[in-house]
LUMNUFI-342450 format. One record per residue (C-alpha): residue number from 1; residue in three letters; x, y, z. Coordinates in steps of 0.001 Angstrom, whole numbers, plus 500000, padded with zeros to 6 digits. Example, Ala and Ser with C-alpha at 12.3 -4.5 7.8 and 13.67 -1.06 7.14 Angstrom:
# LUMNUFI-342450
+------+------+--------+--------+--------+
: resi : resn :      X :      Y :      Z :
+------+------+--------+--------+--------+
:    1 :  Ala : 512300 : 495500 : 507800 :
:    2 :  Ser : 513670 : 498940 : 507140 :
+------+------+--------+--------+--------+
***
This chain:
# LUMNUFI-342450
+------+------+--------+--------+--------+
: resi : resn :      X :      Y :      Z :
+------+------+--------+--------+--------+
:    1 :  Unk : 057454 : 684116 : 396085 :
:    2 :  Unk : 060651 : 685366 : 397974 :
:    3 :  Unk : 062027 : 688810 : 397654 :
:    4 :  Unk : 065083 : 687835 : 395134 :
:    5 :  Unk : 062810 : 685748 : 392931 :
:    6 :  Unk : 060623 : 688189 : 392529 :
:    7 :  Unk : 063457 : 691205 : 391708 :
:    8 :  Unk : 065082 : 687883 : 389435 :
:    9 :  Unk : 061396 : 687763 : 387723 :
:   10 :  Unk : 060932 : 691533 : 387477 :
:   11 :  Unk : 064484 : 692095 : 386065 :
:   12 :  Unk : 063889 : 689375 : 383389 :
:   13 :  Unk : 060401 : 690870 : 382559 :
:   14 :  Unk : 061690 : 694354 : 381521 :
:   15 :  Unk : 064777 : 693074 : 379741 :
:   16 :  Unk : 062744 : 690235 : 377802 :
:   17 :  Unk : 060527 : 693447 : 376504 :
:   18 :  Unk : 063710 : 695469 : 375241 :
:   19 :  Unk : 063758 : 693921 : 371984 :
:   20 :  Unk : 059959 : 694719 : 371373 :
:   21 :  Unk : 060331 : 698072 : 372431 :
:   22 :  Unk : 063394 : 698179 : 369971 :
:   23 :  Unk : 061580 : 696814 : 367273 :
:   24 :  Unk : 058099 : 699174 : 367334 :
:   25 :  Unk : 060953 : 702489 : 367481 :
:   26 :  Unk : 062647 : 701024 : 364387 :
:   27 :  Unk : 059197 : 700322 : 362746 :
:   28 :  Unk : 057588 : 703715 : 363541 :
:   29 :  Unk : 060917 : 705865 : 362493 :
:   30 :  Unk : 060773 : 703392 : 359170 :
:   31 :  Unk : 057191 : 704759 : 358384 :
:   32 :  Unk : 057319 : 707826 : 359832 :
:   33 :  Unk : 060031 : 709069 : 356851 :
:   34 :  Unk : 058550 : 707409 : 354154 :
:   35 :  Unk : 054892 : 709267 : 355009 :
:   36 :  Unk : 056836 : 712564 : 355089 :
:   37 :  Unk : 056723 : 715035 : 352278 :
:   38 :  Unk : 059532 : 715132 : 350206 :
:   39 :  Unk : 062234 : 713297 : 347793 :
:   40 :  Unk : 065672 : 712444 : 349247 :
:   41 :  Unk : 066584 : 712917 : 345537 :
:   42 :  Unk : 065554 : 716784 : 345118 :
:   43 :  Unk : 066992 : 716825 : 348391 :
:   44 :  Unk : 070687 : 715624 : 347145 :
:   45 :  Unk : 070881 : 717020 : 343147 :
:   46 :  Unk : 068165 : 719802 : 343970 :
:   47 :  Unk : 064836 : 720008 : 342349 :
:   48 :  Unk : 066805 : 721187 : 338809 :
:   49 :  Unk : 068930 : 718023 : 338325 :
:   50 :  Unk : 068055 : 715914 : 335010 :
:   51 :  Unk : 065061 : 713404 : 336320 :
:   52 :  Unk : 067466 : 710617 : 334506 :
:   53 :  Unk : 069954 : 711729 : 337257 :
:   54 :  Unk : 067119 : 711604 : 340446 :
:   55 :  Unk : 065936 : 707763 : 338889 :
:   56 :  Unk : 069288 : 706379 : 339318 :
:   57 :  Unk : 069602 : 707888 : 342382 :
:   58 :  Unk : 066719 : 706071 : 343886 :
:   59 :  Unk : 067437 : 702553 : 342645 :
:   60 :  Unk : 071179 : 703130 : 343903 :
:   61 :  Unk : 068919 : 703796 : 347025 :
:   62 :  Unk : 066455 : 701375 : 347418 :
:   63 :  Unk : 063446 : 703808 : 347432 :
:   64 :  Unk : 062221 : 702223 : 344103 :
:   65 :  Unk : 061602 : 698955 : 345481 :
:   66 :  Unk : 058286 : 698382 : 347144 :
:   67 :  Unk : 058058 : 699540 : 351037 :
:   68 :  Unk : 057755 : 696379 : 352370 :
:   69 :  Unk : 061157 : 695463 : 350658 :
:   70 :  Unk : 062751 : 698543 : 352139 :
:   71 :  Unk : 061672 : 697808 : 355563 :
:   72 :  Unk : 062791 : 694121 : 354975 :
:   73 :  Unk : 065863 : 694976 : 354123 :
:   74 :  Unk : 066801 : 697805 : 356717 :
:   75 :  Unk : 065606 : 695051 : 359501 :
:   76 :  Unk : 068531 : 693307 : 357947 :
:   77 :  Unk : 070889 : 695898 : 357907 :
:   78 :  Unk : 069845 : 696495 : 361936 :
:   79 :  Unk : 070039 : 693095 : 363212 :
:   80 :  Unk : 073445 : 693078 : 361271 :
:   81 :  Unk : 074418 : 696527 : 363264 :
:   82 :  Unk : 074590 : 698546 : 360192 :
:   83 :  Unk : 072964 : 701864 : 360420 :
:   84 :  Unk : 073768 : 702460 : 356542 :
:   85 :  Unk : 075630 : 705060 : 354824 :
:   86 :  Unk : 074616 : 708429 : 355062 :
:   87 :  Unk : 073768 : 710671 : 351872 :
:   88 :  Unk : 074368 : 713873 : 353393 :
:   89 :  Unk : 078276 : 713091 : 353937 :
:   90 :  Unk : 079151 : 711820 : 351134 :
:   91 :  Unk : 079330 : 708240 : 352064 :
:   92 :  Unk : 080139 : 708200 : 355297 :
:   93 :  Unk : 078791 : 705337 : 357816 :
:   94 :  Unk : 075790 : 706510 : 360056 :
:   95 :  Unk : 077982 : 704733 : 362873 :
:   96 :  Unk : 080813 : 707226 : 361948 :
:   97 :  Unk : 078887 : 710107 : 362139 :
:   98 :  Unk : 077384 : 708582 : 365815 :
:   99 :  Unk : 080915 : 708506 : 366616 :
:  100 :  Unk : 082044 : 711860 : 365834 :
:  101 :  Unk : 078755 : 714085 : 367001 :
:  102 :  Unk : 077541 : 712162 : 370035 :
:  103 :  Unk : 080259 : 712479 : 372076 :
:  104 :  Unk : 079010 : 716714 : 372560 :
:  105 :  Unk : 076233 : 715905 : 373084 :
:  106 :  Unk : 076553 : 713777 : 376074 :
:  107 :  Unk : 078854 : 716455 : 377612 :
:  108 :  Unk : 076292 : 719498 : 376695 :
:  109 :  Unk : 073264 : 716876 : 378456 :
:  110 :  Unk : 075654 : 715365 : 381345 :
:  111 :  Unk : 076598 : 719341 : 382464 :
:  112 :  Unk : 073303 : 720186 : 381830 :
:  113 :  Unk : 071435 : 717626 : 384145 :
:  114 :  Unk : 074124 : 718501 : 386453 :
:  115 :  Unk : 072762 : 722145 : 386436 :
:  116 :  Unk : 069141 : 720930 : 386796 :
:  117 :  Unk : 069505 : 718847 : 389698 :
:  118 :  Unk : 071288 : 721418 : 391805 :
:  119 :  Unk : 069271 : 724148 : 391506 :
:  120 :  Unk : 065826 : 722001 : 391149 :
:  121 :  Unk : 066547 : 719728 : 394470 :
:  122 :  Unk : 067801 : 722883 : 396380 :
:  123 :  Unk : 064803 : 725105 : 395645 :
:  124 :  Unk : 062485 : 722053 : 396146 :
:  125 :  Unk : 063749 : 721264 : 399889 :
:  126 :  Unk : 063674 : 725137 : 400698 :
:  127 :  Unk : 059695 : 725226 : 399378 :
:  128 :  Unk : 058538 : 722151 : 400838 :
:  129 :  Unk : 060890 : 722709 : 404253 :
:  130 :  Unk : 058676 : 726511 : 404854 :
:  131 :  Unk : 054810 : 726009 : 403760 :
:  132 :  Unk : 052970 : 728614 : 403163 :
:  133 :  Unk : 055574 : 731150 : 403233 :
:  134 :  Unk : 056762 : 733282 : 400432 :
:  135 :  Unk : 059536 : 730599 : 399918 :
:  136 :  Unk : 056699 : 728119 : 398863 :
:  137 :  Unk : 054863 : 730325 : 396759 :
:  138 :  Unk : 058205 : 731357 : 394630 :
:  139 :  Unk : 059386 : 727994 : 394439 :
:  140 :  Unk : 055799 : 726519 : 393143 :
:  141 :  Unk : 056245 : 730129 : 390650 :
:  142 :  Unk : 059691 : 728653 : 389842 :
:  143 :  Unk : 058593 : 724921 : 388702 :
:  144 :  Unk : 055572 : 726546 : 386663 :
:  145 :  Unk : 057346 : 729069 : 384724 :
:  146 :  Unk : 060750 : 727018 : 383979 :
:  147 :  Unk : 058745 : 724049 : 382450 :
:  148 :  Unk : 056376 : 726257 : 380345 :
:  149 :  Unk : 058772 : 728264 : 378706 :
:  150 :  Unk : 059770 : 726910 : 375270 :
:  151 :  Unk : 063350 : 726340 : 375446 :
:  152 :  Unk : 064473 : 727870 : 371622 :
:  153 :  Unk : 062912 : 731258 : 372527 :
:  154 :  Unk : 064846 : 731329 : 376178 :
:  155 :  Unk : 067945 : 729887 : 374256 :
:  156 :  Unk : 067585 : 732977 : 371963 :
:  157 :  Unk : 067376 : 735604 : 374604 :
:  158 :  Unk : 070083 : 734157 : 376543 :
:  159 :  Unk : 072277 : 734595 : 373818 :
:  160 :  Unk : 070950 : 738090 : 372815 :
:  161 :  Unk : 072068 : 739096 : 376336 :
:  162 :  Unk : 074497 : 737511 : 377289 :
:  163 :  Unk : 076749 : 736718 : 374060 :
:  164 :  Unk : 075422 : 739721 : 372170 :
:  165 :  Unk : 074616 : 742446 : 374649 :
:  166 :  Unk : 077356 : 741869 : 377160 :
:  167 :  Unk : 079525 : 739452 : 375688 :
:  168 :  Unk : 079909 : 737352 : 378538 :
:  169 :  Unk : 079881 : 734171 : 376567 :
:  170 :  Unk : 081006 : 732782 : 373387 :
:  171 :  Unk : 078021 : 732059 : 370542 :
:  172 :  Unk : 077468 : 728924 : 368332 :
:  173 :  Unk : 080464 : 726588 : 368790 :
:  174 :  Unk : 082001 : 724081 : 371229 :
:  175 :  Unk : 085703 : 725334 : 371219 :
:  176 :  Unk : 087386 : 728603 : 369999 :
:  177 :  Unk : 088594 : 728253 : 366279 :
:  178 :  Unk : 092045 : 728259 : 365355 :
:  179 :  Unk : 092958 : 726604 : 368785 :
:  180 :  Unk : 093976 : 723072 : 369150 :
:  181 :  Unk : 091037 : 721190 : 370508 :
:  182 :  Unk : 091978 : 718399 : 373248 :
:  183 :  Unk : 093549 : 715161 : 372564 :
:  184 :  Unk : 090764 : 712669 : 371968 :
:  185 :  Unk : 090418 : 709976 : 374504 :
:  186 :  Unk : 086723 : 709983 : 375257 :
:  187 :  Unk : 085478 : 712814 : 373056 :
:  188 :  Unk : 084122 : 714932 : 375900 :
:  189 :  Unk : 086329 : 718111 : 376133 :
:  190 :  Unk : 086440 : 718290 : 379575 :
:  191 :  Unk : 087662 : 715151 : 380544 :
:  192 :  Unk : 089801 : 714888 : 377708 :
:  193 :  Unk : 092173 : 718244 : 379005 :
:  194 :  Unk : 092099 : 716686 : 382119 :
:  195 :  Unk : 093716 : 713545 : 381263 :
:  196 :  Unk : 095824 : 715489 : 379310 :
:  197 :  Unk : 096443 : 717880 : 382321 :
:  198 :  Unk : 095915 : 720601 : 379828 :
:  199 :  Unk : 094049 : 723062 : 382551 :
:  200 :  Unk : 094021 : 726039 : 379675 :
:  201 :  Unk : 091893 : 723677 : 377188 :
:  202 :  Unk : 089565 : 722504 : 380642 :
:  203 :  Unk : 088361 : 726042 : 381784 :
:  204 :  Unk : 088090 : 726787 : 377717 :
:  205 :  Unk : 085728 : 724204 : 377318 :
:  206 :  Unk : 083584 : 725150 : 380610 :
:  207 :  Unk : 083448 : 728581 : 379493 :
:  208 :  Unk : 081675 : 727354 : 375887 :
:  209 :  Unk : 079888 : 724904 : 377931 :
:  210 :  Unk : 078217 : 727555 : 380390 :
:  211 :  Unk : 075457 : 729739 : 378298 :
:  212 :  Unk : 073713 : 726092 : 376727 :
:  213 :  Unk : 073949 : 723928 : 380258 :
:  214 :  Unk : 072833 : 727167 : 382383 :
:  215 :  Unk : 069516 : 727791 : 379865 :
:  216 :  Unk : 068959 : 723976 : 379578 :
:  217 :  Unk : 069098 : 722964 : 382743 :
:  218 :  Unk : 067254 : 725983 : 384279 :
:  219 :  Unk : 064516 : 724779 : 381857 :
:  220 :  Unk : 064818 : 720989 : 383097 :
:  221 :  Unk : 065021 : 722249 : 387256 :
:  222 :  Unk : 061556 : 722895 : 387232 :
:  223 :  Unk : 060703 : 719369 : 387007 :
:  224 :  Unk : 062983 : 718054 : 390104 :
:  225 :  Unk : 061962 : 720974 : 392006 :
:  226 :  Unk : 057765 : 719763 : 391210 :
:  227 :  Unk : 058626 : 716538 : 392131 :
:  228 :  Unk : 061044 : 717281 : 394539 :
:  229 :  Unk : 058827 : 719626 : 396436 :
:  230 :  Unk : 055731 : 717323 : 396701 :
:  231 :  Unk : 057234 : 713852 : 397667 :
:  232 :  Unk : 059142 : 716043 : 400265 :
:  233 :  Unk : 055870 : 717970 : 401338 :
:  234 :  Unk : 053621 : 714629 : 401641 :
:  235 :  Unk : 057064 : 712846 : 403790 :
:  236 :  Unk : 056974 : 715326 : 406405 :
:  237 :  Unk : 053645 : 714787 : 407461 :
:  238 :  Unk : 054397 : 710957 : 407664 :
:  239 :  Unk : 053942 : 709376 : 410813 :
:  240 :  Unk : 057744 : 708050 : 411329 :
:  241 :  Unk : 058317 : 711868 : 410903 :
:  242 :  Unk : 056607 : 713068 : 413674 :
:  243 :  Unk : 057407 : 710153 : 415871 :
:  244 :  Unk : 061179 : 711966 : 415293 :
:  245 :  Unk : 059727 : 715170 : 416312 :
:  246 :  Unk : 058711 : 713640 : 419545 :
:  247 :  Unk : 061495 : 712269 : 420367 :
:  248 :  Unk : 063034 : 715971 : 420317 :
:  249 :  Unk : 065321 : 715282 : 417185 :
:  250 :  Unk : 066607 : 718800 : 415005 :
:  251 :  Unk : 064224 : 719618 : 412131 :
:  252 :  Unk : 067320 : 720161 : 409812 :
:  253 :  Unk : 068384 : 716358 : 410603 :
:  254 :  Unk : 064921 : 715106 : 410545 :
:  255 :  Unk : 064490 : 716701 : 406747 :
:  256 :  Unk : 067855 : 715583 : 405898 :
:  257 :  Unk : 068249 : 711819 : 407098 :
:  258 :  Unk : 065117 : 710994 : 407673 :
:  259 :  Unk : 062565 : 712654 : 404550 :
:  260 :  Unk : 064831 : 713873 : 401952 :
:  261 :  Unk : 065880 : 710153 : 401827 :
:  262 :  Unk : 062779 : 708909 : 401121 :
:  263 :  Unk : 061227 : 711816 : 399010 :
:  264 :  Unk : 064142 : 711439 : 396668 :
:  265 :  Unk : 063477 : 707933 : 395004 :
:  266 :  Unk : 061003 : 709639 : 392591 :
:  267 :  Unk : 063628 : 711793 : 391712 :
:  268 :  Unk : 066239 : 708936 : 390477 :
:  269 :  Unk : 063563 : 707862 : 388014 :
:  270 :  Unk : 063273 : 711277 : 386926 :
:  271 :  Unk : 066799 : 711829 : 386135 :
:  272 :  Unk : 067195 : 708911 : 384754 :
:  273 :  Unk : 064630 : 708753 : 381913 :
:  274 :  Unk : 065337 : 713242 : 381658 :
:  275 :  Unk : 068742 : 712233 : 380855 :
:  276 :  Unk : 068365 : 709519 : 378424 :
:  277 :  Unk : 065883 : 712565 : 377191 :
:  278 :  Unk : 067910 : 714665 : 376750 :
:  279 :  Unk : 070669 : 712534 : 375246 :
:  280 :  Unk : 068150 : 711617 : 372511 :
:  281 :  Unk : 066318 : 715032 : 372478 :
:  282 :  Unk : 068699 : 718022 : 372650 :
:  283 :  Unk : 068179 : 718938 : 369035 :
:  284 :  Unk : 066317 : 722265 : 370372 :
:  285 :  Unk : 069025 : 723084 : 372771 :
:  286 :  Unk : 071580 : 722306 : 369745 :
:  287 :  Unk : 070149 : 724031 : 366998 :
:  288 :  Unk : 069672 : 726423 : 368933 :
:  289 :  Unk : 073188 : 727532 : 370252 :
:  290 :  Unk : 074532 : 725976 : 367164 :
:  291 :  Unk : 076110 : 723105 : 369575 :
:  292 :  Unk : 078006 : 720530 : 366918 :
:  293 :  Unk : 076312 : 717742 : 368599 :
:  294 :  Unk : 073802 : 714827 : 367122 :
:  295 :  Unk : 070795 : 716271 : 367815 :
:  296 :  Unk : 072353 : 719687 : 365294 :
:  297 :  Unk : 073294 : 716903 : 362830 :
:  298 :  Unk : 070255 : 714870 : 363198 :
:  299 :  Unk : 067870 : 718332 : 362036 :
:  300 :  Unk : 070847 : 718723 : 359218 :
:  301 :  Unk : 070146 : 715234 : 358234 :
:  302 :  Unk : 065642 : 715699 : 358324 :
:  303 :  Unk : 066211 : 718844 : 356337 :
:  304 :  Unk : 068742 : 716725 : 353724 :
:  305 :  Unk : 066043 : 714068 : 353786 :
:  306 :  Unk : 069245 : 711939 : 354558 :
:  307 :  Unk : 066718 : 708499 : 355386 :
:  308 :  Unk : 069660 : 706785 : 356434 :
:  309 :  Unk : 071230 : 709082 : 358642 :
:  310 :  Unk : 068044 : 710244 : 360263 :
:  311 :  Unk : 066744 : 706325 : 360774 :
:  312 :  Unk : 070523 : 705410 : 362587 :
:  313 :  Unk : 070114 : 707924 : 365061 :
:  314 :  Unk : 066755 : 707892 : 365580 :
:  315 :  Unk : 067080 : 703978 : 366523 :
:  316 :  Unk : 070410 : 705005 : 368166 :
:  317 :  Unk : 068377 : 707495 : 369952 :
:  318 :  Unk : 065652 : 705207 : 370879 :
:  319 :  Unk : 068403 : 702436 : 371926 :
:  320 :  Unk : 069171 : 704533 : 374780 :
:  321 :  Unk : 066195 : 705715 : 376163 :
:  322 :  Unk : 064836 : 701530 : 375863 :
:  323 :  Unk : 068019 : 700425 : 378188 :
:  324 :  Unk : 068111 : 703650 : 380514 :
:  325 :  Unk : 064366 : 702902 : 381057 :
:  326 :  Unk : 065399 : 699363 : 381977 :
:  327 :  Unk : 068182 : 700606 : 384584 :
:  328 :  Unk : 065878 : 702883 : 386424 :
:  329 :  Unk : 063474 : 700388 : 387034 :
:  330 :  Unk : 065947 : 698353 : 388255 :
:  331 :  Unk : 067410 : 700848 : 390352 :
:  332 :  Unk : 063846 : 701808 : 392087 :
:  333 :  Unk : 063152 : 697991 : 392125 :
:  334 :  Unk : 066591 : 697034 : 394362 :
:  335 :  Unk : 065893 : 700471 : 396299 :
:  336 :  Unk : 062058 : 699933 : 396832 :
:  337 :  Unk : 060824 : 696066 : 397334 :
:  338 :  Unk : 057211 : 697501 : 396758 :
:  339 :  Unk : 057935 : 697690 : 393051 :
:  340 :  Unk : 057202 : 694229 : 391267 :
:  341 :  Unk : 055360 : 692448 : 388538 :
+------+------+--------+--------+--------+
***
């Protein structure tokens, strides 16, 4: 089989599987809700309302009719790209409320990644470029602590010092209140006062942005400097390496063009699937800086038992990490012919 049949044959295989992948996220957030303790009902009247009032509540809802009804019917709604209405905001479409929270949370986890990678890739090459050497120890100190800390109690003391303590930073919102937020174009802050030009409303929204990004993507450099640190480590001891040593070429080029090239390609399927992550898991991060994003709403919506809102982005959720799986494998397969079916 040539090389482009066999990319045309790999590509094919992982998109043909997106829709079962789809499928068994939408299945197990289904059941996953309905095993859960808890009535939506209590939930929206509170556990005083007249039980009268909580029955017709659940046949306006559905959750009277048997469960494999329900599921029936919310495959429906899917395959018909309606998420439902959610309970919790008082009737507003689940795509609505995708529309209006996501949009900080892909800035908070695009800024945040951004942080990750710089400081994760730079103290990976310095570890694996000096062996043995207090450099490597730190940086192998650096990957273990980062990635074992949990992320609400760092998020906590970050904002104890540096909002609290020494007021550095603004504390649990995306923009200051009582000031016009930008003009919305894409829904990201940042970009949004830069179309406008509006530099006053760009370095505003940086400076909310900066206390969540720095503590999230300290947390998330860890794992690029691991995997940076390793690949890199095994590459310079390859033999096209030291055939580039012998012929009297510069250490700093021969890490630069020649292994940090190579000892990268991990790292692209790293970032990938850590970003789709974090896109679909920053509810942590969110809840616990108080960012107005999904992931805040999504908790809001488990702690409503809001089954529609919480199902949308779940499956919204899961969407993203099915078809940002699919491009990194794609990626890796056009950069490295090694990878096929």
């Amino acid at each position: 089989m040539s090389r482009s049949k066999s990319l045309q044959y790999y590509i094919f295989a992982r998109i043909l599987l997106a829709p079962l992948m789809i499928w068994t996220i939408i299945t197990i957030v289904f059941l996953l809700l309905r095993a859960t303790p808890g009535d939506p009902a209590d939930a929206i009247l509170g556990t005083r309302a007249p039980q009268s009032a909580k029955d017709a509540l659940r046949e306006e809802l559905g959750l009277n009719a048997p469960l494999w009804l329900q599921y029936f019917r919310y495959l429906i709604q899917v395959l018909n790209f309606n998420l439902g209405t959610s309970l919790s905001s008082r009737g507003q479409n689940v795509w609505d409320v995708i529309q209006e929270y996501f949009p900080a949370t892909v800035e908070l986890s695009l800024f945040a990644i951004i942080v990750a990678i710089t400081i994760g890739v730079s103290i990976g090459i310095i570890s694996a470029s000096r062996p043995n050497t207090l450099f490597d120890i730190g940086g192998r100190l650096f990957g273990i602590i980062t990635y074992s800390l949990p992320l609400f109690w760092v998020g906590m003391i970050m904002q104890l010092i540096f909002a609290v303590q020494l007021r550095w930073f603004p504390l649990g919102t995306r923009f200051p209140v009582g000031m016009p937020t930008p003009k919305t174009i894409t829904g990201l802050y940042t970009l949004d006062s830069l179309f406008s030009f509006n530099f006053a409303q760009f370095f505003t929204s940086i400076y909310y942005l900066v206390l969540p990004c720095i503590t999230l993507g300290l947390l998330l450099s860890g794992i690029f400097e691991r995997i940076v640190r390793v690949n890199l480590k095994q590459t310079l001891k390859s033999e096209y390496v030291e055939a580039a040593r012998a012929r009297g070429i510069q250490e700093n080029t021969i890490l630069i063009s020649h292994a940090l090239k190579n000892a990268l390609i991990p790292v692209i399927t790293v970032m990938g699937l850590t970003f789709a992550a974090l896109l679909g898991g920053a509810v942590l991060t969110e809840v616990t800086f108080s960012w107005p994003g999904l992931g805040n709403r999504l908790y809001e919506a488990i702690s409503l038992r809001d089954y529609p809102t919480v199902q949308g982005i779940m499956v919204f959720f899961g969407i993203i990490v099915v078809f940002a799986s699919i491009l990194i494998d794609i990626i890796n397969a056009l950069i490295d012919p090694r990878i096929r079916y």
